[in-house]
LOTIDO-74253 format. One record per atom (N, C-alpha, C): residue number from 1; atom name; x, y, z. Coordinates in Angstrom, 3 decimals. Example, Ala and Ser with C-alpha at 12.3 -4.5 7.8 and 13.67 -1.06 7.14 Angstrom:
<rs>
(1 'N' (13.190 -5.690 7.800))
(1 'CA' (12.300 -4.500 7.800))
(1 'C' (13.200 -3.300 7.800))
(2 'N' (12.850 -2.250 7.080))
(2 'CA' (13.670 -1.060 7.140))
(2 'C' (12.900 0.030 7.870))
</rs>
This chain:
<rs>
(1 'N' (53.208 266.617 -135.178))
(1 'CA' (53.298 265.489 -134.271))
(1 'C' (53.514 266.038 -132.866))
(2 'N' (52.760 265.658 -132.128))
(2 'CA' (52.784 265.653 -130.408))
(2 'C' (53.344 264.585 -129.868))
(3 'N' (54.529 264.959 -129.187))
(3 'CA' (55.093 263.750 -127.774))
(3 'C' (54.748 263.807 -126.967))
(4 'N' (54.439 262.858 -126.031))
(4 'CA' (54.378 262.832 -124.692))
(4 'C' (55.262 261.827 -124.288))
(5 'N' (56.114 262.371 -123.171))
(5 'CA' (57.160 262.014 -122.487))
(5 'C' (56.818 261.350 -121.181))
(6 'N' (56.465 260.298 -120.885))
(6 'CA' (55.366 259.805 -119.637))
(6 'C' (56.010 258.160 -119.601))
(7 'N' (56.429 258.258 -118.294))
(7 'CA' (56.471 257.069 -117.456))
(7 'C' (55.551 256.467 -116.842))
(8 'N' (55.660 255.057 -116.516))
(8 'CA' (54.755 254.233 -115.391))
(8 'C' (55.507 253.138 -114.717))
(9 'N' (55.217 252.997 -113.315))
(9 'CA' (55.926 251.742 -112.699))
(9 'C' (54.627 251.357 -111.814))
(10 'N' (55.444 249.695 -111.677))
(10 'CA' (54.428 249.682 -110.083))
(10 'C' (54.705 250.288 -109.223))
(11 'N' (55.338 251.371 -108.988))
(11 'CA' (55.628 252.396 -107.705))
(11 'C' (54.729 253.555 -108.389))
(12 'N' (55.272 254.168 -109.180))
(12 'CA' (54.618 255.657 -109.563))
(12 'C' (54.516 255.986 -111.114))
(13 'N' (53.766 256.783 -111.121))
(13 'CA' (53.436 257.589 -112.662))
(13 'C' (52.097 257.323 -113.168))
(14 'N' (51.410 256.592 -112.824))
(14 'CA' (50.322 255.543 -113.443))
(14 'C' (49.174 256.838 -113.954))
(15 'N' (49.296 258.026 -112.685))
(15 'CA' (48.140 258.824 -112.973))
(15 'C' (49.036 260.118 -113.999))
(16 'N' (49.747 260.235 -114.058))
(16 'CA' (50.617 261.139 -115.334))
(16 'C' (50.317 260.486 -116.740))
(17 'N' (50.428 258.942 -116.742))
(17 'CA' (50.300 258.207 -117.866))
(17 'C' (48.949 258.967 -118.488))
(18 'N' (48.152 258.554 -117.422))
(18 'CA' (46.285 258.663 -117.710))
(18 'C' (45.914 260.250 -118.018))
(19 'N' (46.983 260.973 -117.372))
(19 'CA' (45.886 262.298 -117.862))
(19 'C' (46.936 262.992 -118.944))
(20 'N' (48.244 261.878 -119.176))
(20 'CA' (48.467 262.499 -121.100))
(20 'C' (47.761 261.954 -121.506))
(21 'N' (47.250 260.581 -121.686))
(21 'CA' (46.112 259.969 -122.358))
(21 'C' (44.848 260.567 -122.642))
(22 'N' (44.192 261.452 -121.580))
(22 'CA' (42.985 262.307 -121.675))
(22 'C' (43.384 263.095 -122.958))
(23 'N' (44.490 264.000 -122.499))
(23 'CA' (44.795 264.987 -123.165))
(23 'C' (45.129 264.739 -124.700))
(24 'N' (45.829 263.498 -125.085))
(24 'CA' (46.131 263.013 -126.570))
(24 'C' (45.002 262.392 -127.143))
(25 'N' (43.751 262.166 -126.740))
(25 'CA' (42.633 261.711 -127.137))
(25 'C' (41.857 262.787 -127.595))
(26 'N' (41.690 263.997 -126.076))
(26 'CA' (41.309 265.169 -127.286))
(26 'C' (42.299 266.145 -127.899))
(27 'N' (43.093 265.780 -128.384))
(27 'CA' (43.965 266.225 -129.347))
(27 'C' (43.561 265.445 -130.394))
(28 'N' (44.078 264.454 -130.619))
(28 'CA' (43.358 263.548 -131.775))
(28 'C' (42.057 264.000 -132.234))
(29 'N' (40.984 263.939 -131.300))
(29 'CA' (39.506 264.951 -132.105))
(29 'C' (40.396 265.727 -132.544))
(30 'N' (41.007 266.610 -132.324))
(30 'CA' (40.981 268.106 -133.579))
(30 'C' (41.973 267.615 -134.376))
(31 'N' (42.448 266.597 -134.752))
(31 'CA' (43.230 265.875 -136.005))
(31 'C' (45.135 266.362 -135.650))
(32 'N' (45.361 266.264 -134.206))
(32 'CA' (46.565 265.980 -134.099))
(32 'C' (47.010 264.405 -133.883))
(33 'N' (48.360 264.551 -134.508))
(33 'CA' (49.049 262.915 -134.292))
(33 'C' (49.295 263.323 -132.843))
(34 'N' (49.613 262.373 -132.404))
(34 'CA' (50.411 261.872 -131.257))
(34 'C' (51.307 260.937 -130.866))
(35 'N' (52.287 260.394 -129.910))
(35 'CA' (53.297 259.537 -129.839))
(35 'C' (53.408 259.668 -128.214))
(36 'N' (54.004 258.546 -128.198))
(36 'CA' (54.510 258.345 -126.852))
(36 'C' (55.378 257.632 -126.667))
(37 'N' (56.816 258.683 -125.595))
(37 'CA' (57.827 258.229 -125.216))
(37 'C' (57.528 257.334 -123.940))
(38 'N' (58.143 256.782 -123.806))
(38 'CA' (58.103 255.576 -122.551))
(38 'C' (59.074 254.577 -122.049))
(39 'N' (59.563 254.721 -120.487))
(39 'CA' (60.471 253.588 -120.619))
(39 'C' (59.924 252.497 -120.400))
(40 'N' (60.345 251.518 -119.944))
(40 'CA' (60.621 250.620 -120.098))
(40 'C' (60.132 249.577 -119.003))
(41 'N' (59.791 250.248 -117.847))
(41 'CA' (60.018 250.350 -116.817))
(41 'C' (58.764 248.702 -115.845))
(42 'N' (59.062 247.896 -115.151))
(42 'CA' (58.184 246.981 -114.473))
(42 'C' (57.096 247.887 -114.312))
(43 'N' (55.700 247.427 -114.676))
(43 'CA' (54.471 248.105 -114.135))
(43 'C' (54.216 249.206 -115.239))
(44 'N' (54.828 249.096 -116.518))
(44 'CA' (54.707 250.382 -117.369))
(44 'C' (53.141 250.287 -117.974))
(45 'N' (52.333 251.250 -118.163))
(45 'CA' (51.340 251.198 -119.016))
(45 'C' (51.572 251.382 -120.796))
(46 'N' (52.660 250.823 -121.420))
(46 'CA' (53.182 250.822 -122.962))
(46 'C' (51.874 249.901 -123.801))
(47 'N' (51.162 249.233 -123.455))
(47 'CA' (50.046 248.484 -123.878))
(47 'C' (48.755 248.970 -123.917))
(48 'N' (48.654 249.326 -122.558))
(48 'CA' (47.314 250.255 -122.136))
(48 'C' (47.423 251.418 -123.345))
(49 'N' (48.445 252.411 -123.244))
(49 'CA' (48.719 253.303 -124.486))
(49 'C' (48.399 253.195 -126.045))
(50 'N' (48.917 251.481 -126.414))
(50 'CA' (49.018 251.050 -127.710))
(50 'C' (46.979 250.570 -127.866))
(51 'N' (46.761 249.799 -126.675))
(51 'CA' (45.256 249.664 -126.969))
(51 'C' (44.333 250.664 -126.874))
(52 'N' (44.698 252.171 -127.002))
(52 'CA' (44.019 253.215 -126.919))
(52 'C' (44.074 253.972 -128.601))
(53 'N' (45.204 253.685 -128.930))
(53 'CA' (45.469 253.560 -130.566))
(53 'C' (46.631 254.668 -130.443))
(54 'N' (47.665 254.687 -129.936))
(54 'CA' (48.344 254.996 -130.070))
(54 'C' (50.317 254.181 -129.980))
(55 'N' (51.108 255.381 -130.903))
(55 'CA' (52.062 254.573 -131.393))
(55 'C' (53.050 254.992 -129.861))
(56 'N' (53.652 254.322 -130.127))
(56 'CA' (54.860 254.386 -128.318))
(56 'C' (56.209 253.972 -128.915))
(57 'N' (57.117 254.702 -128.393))
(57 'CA' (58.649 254.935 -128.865))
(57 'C' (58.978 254.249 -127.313))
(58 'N' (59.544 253.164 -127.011))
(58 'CA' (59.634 252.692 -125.704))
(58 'C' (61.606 252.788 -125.548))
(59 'N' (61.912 253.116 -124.435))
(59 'CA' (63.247 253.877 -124.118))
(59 'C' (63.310 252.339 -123.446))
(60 'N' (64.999 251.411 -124.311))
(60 'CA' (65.225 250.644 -123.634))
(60 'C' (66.299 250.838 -122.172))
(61 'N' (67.104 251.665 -122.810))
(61 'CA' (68.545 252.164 -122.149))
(61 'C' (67.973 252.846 -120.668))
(62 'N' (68.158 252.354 -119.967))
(62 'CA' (67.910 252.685 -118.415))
(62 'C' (68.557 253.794 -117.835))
(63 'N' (69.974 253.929 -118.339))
(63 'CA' (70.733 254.654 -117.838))
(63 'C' (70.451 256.500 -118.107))
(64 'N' (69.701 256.630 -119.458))
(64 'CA' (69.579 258.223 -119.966))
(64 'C' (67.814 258.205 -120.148))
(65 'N' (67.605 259.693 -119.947))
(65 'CA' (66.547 260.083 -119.986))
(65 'C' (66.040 260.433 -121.644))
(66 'N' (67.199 260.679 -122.199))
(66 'CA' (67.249 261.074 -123.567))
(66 'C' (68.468 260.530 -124.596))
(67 'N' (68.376 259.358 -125.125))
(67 'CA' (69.491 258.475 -125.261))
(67 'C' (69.878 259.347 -126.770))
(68 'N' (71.479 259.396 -126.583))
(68 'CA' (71.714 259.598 -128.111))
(68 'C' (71.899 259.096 -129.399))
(69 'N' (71.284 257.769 -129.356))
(69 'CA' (71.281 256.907 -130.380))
(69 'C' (69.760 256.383 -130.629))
(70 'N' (69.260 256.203 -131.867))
(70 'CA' (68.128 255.577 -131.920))
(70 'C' (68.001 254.272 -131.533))
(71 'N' (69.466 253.913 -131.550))
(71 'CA' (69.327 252.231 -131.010))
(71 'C' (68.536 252.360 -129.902))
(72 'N' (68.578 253.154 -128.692))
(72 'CA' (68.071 252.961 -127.696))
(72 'C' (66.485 252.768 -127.464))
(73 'N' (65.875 252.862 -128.681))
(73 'CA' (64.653 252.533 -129.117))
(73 'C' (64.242 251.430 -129.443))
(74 'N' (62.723 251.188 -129.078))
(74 'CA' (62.687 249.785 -129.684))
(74 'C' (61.549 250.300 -130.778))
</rs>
């Protein structure tokens, strides 16, 4: 399994989103999984991601970059 750790807002990230997306698409050709971390964030691309066919671990907890509970997951 491959993570990608990638934000989006309506301020910034939008083009980080897009070129893990390149990159987990051709990964997938050579038969890797993939996932994606994501917060939460106004303006996030978490949909755009999911309608590309991929699964998204979305970070509710605002406060940590890396929460220590799974609760902080949705």
């Amino acid at each position: 399994m491959i993570f990608f750790r990638s934000d989006a807002s309506s301020i910034i990230g939008t083009g980080h989103v897009m070129r893990c997306l390149t990159l987990a698409k051709a990964l997938r050709k050579l038969g890797k999984k993939c996932q994606f971390i994501c917060r939460d964030n106004k303006g996030n691309l978490i949909e755009k991601i999911r309608q590309e066919g991929f699964d998204v671990r979305v970070i509710l907890d605002s406060k940590s970059v890396f929460p220590t509970s799974g609760a902080a997951f949705s």
